[in-house]
C-alpha positions as CSV (number, residue, x, y, z in Angstrom):
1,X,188.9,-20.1,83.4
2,X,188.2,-16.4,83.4
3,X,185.3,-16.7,85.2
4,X,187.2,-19.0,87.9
5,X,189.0,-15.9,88.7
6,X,186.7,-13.2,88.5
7,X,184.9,-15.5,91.3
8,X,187.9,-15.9,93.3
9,X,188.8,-12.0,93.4
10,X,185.2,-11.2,94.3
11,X,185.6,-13.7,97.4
12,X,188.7,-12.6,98.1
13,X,187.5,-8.9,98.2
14,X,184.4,-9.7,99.7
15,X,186.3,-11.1,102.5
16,X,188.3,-8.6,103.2
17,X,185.5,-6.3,103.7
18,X,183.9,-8.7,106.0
19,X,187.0,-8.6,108.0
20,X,187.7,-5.1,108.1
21,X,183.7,-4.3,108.4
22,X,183.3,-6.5,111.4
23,X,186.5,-8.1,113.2
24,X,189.7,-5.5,112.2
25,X,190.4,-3.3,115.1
26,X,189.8,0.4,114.3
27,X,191.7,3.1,116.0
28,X,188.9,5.6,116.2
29,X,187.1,2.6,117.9
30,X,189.2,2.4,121.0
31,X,191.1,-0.5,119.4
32,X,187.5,-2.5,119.1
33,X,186.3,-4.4,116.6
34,X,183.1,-2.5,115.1
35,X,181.2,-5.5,116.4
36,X,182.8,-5.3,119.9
37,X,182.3,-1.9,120.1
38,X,179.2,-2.1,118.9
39,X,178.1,-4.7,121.6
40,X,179.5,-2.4,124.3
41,X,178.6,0.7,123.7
42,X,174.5,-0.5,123.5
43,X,175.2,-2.7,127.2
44,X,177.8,-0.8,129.0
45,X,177.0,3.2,130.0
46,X,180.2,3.5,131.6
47,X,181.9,2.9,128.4
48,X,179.6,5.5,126.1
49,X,181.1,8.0,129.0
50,X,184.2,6.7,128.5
51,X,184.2,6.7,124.4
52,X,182.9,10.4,124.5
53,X,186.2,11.3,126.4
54,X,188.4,9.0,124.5
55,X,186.7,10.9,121.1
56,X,187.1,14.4,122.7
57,X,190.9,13.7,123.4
58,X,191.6,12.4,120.1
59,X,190.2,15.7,118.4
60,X,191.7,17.7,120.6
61,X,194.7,16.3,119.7
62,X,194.1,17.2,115.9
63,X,193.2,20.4,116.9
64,X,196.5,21.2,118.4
65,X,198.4,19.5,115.7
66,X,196.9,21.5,112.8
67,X,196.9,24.8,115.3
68,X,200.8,24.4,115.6
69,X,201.3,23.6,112.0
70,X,199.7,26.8,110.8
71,X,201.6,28.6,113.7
72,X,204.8,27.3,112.2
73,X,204.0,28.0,108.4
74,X,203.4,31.6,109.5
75,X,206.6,32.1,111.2
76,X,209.1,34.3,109.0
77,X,211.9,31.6,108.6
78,X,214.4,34.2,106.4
């Protein structure tokens, strides 16, 4: 019995893995699948372009956030 669902869990995680390895959207992916992405970005040069933007918005993004947070913990609030 114990070994029934030791095997089970293992399947179950190994699954989930699968899925999130391979099929799951990922938001630093665009909203691609790593496989779709993956598939894309070795056929279409257009997209590489358009990743590279997509990648350099989304840290710019951070970079403002963390830059106005910083700001804001400096700020005398007495």
């Amino acid at each position: 019995m114990k070994s029934t669902i030791s095997m089970k869990g293992k399947e179950i995680i190994e699954n989930a893995f699968h899925d999130y390895n391979n099929i799951r959207p990922h938001s630093t992916l665009d909203y691609y699948s790593p496989l779709q992405f993956l598939e894309k970005w070795n056929s279409d040069g257009s997209f590489r372009e358009h990743y590279r933007n997509f990648l350099k918005n989304l840290k710019d993004g951070y970079r403002r956030r963390r830059n106005n947070y910083y700001r804001r913990s400096r700020m005398n609030i007495s």
